[in-house]
C-alpha positions in Angstrom: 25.5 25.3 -6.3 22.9 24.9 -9.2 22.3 21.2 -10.4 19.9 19.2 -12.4 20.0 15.3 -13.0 17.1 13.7 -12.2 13.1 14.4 -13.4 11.8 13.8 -10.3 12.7 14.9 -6.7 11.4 12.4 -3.9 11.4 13.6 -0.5 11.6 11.7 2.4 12.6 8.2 2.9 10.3 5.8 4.5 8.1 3.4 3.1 6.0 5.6 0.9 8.7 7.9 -0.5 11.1 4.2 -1.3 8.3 2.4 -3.0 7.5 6.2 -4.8 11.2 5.9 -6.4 11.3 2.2 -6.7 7.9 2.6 -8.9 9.8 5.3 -11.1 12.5 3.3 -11.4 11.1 0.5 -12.4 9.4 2.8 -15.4 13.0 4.1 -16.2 12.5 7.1 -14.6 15.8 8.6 -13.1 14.7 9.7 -9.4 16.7 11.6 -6.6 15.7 10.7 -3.4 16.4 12.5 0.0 15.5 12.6 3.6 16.4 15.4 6.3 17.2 12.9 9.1 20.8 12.0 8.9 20.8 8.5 9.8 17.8 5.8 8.9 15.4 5.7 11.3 14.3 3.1 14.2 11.5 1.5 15.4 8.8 -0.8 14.9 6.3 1.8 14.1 3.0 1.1 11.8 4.4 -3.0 11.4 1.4 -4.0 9.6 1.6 -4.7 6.4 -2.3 -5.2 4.9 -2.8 -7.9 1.6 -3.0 -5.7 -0.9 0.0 -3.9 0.2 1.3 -7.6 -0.1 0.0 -7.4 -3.2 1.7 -4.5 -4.6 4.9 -5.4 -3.0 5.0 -8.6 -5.2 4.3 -6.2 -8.6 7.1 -4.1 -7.4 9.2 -8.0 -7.1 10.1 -6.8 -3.4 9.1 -10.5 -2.5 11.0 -10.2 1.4 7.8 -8.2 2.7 5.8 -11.6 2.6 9.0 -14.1 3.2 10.0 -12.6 6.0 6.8 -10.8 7.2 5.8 -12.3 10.8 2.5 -14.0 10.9 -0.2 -12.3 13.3 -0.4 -14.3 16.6 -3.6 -14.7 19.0 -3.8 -12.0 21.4 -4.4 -13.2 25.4 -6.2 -10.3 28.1 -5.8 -11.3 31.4 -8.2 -11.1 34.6 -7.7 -7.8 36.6 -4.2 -8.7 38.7 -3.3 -12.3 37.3 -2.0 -14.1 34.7 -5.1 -16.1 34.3 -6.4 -15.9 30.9 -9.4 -13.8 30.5 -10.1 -14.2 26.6 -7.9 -15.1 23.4 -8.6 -13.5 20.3 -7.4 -12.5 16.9 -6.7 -9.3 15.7 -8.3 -10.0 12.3 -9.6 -13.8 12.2 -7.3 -16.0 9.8 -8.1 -16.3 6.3 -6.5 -19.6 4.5 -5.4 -18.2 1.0 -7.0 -18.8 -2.1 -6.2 -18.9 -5.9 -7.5 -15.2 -6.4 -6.1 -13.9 -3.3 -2.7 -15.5 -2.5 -2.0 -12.8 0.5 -4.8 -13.0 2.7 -3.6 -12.6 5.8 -1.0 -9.2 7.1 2.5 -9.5 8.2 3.8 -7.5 10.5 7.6 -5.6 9.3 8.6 -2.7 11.5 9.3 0.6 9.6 12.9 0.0 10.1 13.3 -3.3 8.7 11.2 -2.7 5.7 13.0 0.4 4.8 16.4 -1.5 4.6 14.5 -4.1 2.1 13.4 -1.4 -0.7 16.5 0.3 0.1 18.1 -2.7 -1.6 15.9 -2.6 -4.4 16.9 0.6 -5.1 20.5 -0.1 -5.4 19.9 -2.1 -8.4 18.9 0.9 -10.1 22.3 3.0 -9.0 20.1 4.8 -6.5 20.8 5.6 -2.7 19.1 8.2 -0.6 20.5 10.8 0.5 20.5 11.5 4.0 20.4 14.4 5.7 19.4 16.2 2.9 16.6 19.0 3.6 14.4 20.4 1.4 14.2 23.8 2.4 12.0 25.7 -0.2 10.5 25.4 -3.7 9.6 27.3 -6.8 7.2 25.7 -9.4 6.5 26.7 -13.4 5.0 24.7 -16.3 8.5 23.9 -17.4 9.5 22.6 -14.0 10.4 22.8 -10.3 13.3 24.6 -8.6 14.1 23.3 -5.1 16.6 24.7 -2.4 17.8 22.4 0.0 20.1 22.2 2.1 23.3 19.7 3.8 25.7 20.3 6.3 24.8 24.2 6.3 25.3 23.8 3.0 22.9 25.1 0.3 21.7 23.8 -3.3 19.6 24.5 -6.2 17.9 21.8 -7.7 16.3 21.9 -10.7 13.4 19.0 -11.6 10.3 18.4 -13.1 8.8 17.0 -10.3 8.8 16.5 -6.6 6.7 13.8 -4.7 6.7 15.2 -1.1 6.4 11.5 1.0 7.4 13.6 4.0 4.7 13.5 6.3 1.5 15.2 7.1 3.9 18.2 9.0 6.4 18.2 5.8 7.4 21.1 4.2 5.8 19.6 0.4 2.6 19.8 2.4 2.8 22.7 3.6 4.5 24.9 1.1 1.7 23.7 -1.2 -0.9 25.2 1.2 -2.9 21.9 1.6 -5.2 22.5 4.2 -5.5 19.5 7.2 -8.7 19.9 8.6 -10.6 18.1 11.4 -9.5 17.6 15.5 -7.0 16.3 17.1 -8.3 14.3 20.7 -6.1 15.1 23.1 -7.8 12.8 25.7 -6.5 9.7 23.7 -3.0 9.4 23.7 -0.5 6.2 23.6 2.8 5.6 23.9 4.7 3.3 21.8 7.9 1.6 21.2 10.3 -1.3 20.7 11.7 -2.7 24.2 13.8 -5.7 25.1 12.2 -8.1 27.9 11.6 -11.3 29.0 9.1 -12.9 31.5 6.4 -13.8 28.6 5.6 -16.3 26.5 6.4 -15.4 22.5 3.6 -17.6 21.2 0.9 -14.3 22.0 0.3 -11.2 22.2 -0.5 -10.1 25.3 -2.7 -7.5 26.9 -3.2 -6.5 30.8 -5.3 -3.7 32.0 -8.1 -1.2 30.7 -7.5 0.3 27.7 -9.6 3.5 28.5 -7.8 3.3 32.2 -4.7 2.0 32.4 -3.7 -0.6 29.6 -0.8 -2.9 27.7 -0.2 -4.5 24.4 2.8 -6.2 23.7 3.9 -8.1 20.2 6.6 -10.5 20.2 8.9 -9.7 17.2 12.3 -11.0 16.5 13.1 -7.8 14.7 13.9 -6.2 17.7 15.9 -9.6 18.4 15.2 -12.7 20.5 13.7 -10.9 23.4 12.4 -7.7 21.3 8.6 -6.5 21.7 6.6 -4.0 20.2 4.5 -2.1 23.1 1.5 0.1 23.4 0.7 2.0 26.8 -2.4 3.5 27.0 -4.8 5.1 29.4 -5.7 8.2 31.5 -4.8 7.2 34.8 -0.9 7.6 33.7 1.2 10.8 32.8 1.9 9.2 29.3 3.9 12.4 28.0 6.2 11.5 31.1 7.2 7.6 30.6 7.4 8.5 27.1 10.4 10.7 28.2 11.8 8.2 30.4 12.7 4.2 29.7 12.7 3.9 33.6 9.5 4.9 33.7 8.3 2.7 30.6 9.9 -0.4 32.6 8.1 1.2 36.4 4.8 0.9 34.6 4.7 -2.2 32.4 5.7 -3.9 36.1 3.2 -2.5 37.4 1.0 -4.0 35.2 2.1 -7.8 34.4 1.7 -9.4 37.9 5.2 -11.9 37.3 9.3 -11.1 37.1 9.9 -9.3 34.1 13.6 -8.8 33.5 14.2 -5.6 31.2 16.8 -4.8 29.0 16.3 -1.8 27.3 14.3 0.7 25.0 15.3 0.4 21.6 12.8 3.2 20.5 9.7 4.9 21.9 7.3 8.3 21.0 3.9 9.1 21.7 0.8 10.0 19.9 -2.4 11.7 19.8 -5.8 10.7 18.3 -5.9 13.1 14.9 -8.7 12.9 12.5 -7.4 15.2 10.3 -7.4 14.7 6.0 -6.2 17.0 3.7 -7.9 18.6 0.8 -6.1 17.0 -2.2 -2.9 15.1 -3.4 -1.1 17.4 -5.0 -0.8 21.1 -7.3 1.0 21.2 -10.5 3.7 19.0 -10.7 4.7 18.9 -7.1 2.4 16.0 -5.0 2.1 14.3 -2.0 2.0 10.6 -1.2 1.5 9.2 2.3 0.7 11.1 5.7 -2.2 13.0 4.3 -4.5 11.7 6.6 -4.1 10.7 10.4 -5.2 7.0 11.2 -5.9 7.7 14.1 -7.1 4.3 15.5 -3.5 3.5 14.2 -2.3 5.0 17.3 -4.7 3.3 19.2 -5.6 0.1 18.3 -2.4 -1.9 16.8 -5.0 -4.2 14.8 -5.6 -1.2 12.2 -2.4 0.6 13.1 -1.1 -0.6 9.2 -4.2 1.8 7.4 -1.9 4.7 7.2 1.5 3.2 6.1 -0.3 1.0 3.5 -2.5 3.8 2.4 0.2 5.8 1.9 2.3 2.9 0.0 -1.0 2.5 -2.4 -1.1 6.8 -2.6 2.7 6.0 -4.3 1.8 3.1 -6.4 -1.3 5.2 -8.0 0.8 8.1 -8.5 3.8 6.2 -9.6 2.9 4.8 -12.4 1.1 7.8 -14.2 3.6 10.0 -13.4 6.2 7.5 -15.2 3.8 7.7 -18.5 3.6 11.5 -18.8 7.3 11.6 -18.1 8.1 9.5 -20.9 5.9 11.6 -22.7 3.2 8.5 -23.5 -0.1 10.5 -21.3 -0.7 13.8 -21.3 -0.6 15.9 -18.2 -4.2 15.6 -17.1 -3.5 11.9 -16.1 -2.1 13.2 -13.1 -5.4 14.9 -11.9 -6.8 11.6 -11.5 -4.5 10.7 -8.8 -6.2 13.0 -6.2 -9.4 12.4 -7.7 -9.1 8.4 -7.3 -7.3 8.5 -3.7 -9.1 11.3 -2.3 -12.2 9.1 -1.7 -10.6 6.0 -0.9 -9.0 8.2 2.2 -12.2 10.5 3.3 -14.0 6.7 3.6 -11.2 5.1 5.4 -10.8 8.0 7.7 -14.8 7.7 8.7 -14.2 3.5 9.6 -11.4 4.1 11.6 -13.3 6.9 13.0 -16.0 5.1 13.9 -14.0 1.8 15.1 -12.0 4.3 17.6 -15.2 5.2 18.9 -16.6 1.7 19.3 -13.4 0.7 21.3 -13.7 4.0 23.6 -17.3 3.2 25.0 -16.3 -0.7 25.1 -12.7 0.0 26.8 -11.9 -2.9 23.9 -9.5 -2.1 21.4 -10.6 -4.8 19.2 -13.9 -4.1 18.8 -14.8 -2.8 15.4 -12.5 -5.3 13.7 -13.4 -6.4 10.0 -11.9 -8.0 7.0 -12.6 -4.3 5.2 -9.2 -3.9 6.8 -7.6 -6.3 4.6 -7.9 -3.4 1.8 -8.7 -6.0 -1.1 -12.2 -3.7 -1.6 -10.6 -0.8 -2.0 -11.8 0.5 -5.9 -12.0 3.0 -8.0 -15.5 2.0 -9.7 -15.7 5.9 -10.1 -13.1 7.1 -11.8 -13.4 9.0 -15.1 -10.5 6.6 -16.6 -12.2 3.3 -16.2 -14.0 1.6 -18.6 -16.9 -1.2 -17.8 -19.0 -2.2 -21.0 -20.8 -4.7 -19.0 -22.5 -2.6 -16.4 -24.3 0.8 -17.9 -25.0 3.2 -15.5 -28.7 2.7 -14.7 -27.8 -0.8 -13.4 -24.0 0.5 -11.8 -25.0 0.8 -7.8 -23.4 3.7 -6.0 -20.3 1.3 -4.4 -17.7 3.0 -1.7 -14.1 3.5 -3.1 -13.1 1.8 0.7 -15.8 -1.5 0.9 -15.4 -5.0 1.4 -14.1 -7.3 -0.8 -17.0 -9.0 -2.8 -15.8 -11.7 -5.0 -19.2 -12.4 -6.4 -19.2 -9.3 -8.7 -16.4 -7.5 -10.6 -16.0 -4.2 -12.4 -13.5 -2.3 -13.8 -12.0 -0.1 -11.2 -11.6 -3.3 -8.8 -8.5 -5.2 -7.7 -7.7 -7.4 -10.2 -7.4 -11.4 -8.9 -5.1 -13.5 -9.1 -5.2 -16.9 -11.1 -2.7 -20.0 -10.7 -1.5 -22.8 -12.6 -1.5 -20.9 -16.3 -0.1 -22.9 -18.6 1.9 -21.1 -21.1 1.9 -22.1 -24.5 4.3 -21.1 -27.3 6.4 -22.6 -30.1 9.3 -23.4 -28.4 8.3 -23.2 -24.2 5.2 -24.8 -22.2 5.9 -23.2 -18.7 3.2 -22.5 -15.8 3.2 -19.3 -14.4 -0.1 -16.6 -12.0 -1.3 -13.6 -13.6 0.0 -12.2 -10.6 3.3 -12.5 -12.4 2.3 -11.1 -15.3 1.0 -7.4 -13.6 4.2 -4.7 -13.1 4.0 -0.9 -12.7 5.4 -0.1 -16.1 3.1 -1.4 -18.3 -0.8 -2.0 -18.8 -1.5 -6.3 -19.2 -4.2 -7.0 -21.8 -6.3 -10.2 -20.4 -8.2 -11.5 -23.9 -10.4 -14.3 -22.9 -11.7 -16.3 -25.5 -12.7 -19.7 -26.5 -9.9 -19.5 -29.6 -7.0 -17.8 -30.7 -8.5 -16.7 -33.7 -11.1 -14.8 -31.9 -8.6 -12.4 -30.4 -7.4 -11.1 -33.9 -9.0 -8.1 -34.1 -7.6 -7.0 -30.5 -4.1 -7.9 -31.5 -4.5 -5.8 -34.4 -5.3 -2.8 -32.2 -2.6 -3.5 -30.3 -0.2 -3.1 -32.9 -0.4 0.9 -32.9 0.8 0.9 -29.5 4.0 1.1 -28.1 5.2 -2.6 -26.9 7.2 -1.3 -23.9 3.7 -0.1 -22.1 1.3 -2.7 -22.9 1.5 -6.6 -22.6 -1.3 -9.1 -24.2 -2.4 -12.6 -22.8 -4.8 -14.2 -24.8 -6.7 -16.4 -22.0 -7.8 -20.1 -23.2 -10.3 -22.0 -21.3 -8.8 -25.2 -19.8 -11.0 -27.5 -22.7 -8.0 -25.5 -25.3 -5.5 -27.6 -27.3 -2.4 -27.4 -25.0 0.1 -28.1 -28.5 2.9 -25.6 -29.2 0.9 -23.4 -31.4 2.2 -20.1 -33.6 0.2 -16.9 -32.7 1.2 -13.2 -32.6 -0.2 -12.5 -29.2 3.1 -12.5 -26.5 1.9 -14.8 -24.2 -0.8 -17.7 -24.8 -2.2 -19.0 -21.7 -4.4 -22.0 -20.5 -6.6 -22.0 -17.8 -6.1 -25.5 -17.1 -7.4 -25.6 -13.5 -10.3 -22.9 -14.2 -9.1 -20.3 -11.6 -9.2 -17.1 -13.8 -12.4 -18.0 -15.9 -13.6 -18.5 -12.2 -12.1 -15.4 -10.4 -12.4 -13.0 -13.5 -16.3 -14.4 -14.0 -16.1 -15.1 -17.6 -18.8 -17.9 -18.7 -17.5 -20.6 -21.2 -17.6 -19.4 -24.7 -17.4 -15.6 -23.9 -15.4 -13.3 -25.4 -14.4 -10.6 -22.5 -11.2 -8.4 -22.4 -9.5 -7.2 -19.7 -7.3 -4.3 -19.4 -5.3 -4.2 -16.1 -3.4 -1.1 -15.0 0.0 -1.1 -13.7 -1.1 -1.0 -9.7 -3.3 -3.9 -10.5 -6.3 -2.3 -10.7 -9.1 -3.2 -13.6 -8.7 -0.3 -15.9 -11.3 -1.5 -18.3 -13.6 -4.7 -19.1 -14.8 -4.5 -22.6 -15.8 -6.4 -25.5 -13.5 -6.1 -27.9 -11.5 -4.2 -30.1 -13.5 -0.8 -29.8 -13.4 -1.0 -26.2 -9.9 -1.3 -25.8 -9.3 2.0 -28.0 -11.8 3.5 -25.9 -9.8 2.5 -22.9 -7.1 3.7 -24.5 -7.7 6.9 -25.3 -8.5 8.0 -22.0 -4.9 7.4 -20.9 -2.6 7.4 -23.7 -2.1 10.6 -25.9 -3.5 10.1 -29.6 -1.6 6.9 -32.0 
């Protein structure tokens, strides 16, 4: 059987493979989505979800991550034997949200949960994955890809003009691509992990008995398992781990054994177990086949449940970057080359990640502590690509740009283009015929760049609207920015939106002094593409994604 319908081939179907097709969609980009396994899988698994992946879960409108997200609770250890409290303490310290940052703290959505959420999103767009649906081989030329795979014993050619491989580190797209996975696997530090059914603890904490480096357990209350569902995490060297991972007797024999009170068990809903890998591969991708997700190993992931959500969201932000640029040389706006940035942008952002965790995993062997090492870095709000041959920052020439890390904490006191771009509340909205008040936040989506034009007047952003006018409306957006000292009347202007600061917040988070006249070009995973001047600036920008106008 020889078929061909959709431009791009996604395999696998977790996170990072759903929000890969529900950024294509989004850009009107017909996608084919499969996954080997035949039925969806189970299990808590990574759970965190970090606040920029909140972030990019409210661009993509999947606004359930955050609604129904469960808020981190305090973690209680215990003294050796009892149930008297030893030491309470959070995983990452709470962080109250702000007007540039209205996701500050993670959720926690198992694996299994979330991926029924963006599976509903993609049935808006007439798309459903198909399961049990291998991809066995592939062939690639300029023109395209073919792929065989197979069903039911069954076998088909597929021809596309792209794959994104979200299948794993061990997935054939890796490994038919020849990536290489270098670095070492521990095989001293392993864990086993899982989603049981219990009661006997209070649901107000996590808890914690025992020595991680000995003989240790985590447990997190979550009502996605149900009422009486936890997430565990066995770890140590004293126990046969690849044993109770093979056995749910076992799992209940040893968490008794290790909470000194009646625990009345119901069942294992899911469990595995896991090695420490620091392993990364060499790059994202090779002519128009890619890989999104599972190219590194977060190793304390497996280890310490605070950090656990570095690899999922890593690899959610791997398909968001490559997503959206895909989507423009598709539709034929960018030229190929675009896509060579997406290795060249992640591949930094991993290497540095990979060295924290790394070094945390470390820190919490010697100590016996798994929390140790903990830092807002985790929240991945500093994550940048300050480096990157497609950004553009007229403010900051390159003898007074500092060498920054792609993976660095968040620094609200100075912005540059390759940053996150903030969030700003409470803009007022100004037009002939509607006032409404809406967040910038709502203004960024993955299928089209959003042009910020502060200014102190509408009459000083002509000359940017009259660049805009050679581009094509369906991939650019403009805002001209007013400070909050602005008329508010219903005025006539040519720019598509018209906004008031009235409270300050985005003169305030996007550093713009009264009277200046500062443009802002954000790119559709809501990263500042360029901060210019003016009108030149913007064609500069420009032209380093978008073929010739």
């Amino acid at each position: 059987m020889n078929s061909v319908h959709s431009p791009v081939l996604v395999v696998g179907a977790g996170p990072v493979g759903l929000v890969a097709a529900l950024t294509l969609l989004q850009n009107g980009i017909s996608v084919r989505i499969i996954d080997k396994d035949p039925h969806p899988r189970i299990g808590q698994r990574g759970a965190g979800i970090s606040p920029r992946s909140l972030e990019l879960y409210d661009f993509l409108d999947v606004l359930e991550v955050n609604s129904l997200g469960e808020t981190d609770l305090l973690a209680r250890s215990y003294k050796p034997g009892t149930l008297e409290p030893l030491k309470d303490s959070w995983m990452v310290p709470p962080v109250e949200n702000t007007p540039a940052i209205p996701f500050h703290a993670s959720k926690s959505m198992g694996q299994q949960f979330l991926d029924v959420i963006l599976r509903r999103h993609l049935e808006k767009f007439s798309c459903s994955v198909e399961m049990g649906t291998e991809l066995h081989s592939f062939e690639q030329s300029n023109q395209g890809v073919t792929a065989i795979l197979t069903k039911n014993g069954m076998s088909e050619t597929f021809d596309t003009k792209w794959i994104v491989g979200a299948d794993g580190a061990k997935g054939v797209v890796r490994k038919q691509l020849g990536l290489t996975f270098s670095g070492e696997t521990r095989d001293n530090i392993r864990i086993v992990t899982g989603d049981i059914r219990l009661t006997g603890l209070d649901r107000v904490h996590r808890h914690r008995f025992g020595n991680f480096n000995e003989r240790g357990l985590s447990l997190r209350p979550t009502d996605q398992v149900g009422e009486d569902g936890w997430q565990f995490f066995i770890t140590g060297h004293e126990l046969d781990l690849t044993k109770i991972a093979e056995s749910e007797e076992l799992v209940f024999e040893t968490i008794a054994s290790m909470i000194p009170t009646e625990i009345t068990f119901s069942k294992v809903v899911w469990m595995s177990d896991f090695r420490a890998n620091i392993r990364m591969a060499n790059k994202f991708g090779e002519g128009r086949v890619f890989v999104a997700g599972g190219m590194f190993d977060p190793i304390v992931a497996n280890i310490c449940s605070f950090v656990w959500e570095q690899g999922l969201n890593s690899g959610v932000q791997d398909a968001f970057n490559l997503g959206w640029k895909l989507a423009l040389v598709e539709k034929g706006f960018s030229d190929k080359s675009l896509l060579e940035t997406y290795s060249a942008e992640r591949l930094p952002v991993i290497s540095e990640m990979l060295g924290l965790t790394t070094s945390i995993l470390d820190k919490a062997i010697s100590s016996g502590d798994p929390t140790i090492g903990r830092s807002p870095i985790l929240s991945m709000l500093g994550i940048n690509y300050r480096f990157s041959t497609i950004v553009l920052d007229e403010f900051v020439n390159s003898v007074e740009r500092k060498p920054a890390n792609a993976y660095r904490m968040l620094d609200e006191g100075c912005l540059e283009a390759g940053d996150r771009a903030p969030d700003a509340p409470n803009m007022l909205q100004v037009g002939s015929t509607e006032r409404d008040v809406m967040t910038l936040f709502g203004l960024y989506r993955p299928w089209y760049h959003t042009v910020l034009v502060f200014v102190p007047s509408l009459a000083d952003a002509i000359p940017i609207l009259g660049v805009l006018e050679a581009y094509d409306k369906s991939v650019i957006r403009l805002a001209v920015v007013l400070p909050s000292s602005a008329s508010v009347m219903p005025v006539t202007s040519p720019a598509e939106l018209v906004l008031v600061d009235r409270e300050g917040h985005a003169y305030s988070a996007y550093l713009v002094e009264a009277g200046q006249a500062k443009v802002f070009v954000i790119r559709p995973d809501g990263v500042i593409g360029a901060i210019v001047h003016g009108a030149e600036g913007v064609k500069k920008y420009f032209s380093k994604i978008f073929l010739e106008v």
